[in-house]
C-alpha positions in Angstrom: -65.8 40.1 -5.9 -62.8 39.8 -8.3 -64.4 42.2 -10.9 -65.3 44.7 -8.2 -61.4 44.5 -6.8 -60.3 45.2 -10.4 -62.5 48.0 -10.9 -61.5 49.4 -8.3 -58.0 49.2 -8.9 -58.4 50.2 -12.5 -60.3 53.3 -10.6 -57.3 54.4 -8.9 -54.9 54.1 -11.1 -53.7 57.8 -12.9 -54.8 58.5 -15.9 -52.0 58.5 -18.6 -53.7 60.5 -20.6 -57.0 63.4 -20.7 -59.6 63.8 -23.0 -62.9 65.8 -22.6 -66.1 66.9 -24.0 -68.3 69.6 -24.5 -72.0 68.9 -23.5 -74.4 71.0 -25.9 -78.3 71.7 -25.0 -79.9 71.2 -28.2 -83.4 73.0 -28.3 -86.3 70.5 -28.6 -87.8 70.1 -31.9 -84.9 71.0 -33.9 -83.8 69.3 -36.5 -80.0 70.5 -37.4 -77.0 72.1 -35.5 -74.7 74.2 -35.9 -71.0 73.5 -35.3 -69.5 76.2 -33.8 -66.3 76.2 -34.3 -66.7 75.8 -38.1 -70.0 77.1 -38.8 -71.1 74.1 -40.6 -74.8 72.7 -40.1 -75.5 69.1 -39.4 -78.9 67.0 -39.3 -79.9 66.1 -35.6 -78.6 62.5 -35.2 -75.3 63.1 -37.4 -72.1 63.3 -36.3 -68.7 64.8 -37.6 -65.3 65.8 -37.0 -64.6 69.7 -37.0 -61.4 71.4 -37.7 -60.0 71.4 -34.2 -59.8 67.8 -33.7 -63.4 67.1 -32.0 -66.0 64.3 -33.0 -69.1 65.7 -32.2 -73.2 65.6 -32.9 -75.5 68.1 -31.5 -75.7 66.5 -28.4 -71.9 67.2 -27.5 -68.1 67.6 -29.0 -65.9 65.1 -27.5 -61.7 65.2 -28.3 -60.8 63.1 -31.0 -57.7 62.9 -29.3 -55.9 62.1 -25.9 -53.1 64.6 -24.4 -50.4 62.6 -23.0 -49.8 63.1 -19.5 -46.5 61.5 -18.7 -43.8 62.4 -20.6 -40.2 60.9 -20.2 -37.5 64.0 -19.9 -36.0 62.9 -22.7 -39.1 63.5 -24.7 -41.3 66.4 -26.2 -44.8 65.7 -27.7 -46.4 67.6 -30.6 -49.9 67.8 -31.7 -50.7 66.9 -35.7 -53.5 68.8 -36.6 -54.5 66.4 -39.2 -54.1 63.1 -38.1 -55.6 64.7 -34.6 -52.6 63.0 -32.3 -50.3 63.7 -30.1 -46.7 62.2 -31.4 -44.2 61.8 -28.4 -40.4 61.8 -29.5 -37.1 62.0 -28.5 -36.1 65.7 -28.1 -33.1 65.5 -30.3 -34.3 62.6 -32.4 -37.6 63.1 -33.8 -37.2 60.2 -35.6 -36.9 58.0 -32.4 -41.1 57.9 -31.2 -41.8 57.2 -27.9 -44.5 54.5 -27.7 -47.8 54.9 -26.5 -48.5 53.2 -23.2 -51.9 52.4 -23.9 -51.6 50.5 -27.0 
């Protein structure tokens, strides 16, 4: 009964944060995949990271990232394209990083 009330709970909680993915219908028999955003071909069963920031196999592309959802005012976040995160910072302090609430 405990785990059930804490799943529960853990249900209803807001997210902080969203992520998604992109289900693919891969075509029986095949034996690559093409990504499409990069046009790069991979062997069924592989997986990879493409240039926007998803990790993907031919199955589906799922972000490699979260988007932070709550924000202090004070704060601004900005995407790095190539470590694939979203940095959270002071506004006039860039230096000053806001920490991540779910680490």
């Amino acid at each position: 009964k405990k785990r059930l009330a804490l799943v529960l709970l853990l249900c209803s909680l807001p997210s902080l944060t969203n992520a998604f993915c992109q289900r693919r219908s891969p075509i029986f028999g095949m034996t690559h995949c093409t990504d499409e955003v990069d046009n790069t071909w991979h062997a069924v069963g592989s997986s990879w990271r493409n240039s926007e920031c998803m990790d993907c196999t031919c199955d589906e592309c799922c972000s490699a990232y979260y988007i932070p959802r709550e924000i202090p005012t004070d704060c601004v976040s900005v995407f790095d394209s190539k470590a694939c995160v979203y940095k959270v910072h002071k506004k006039d302090d860039p230096t000053k990083i806001h920490k991540d609430p779910l680490k």
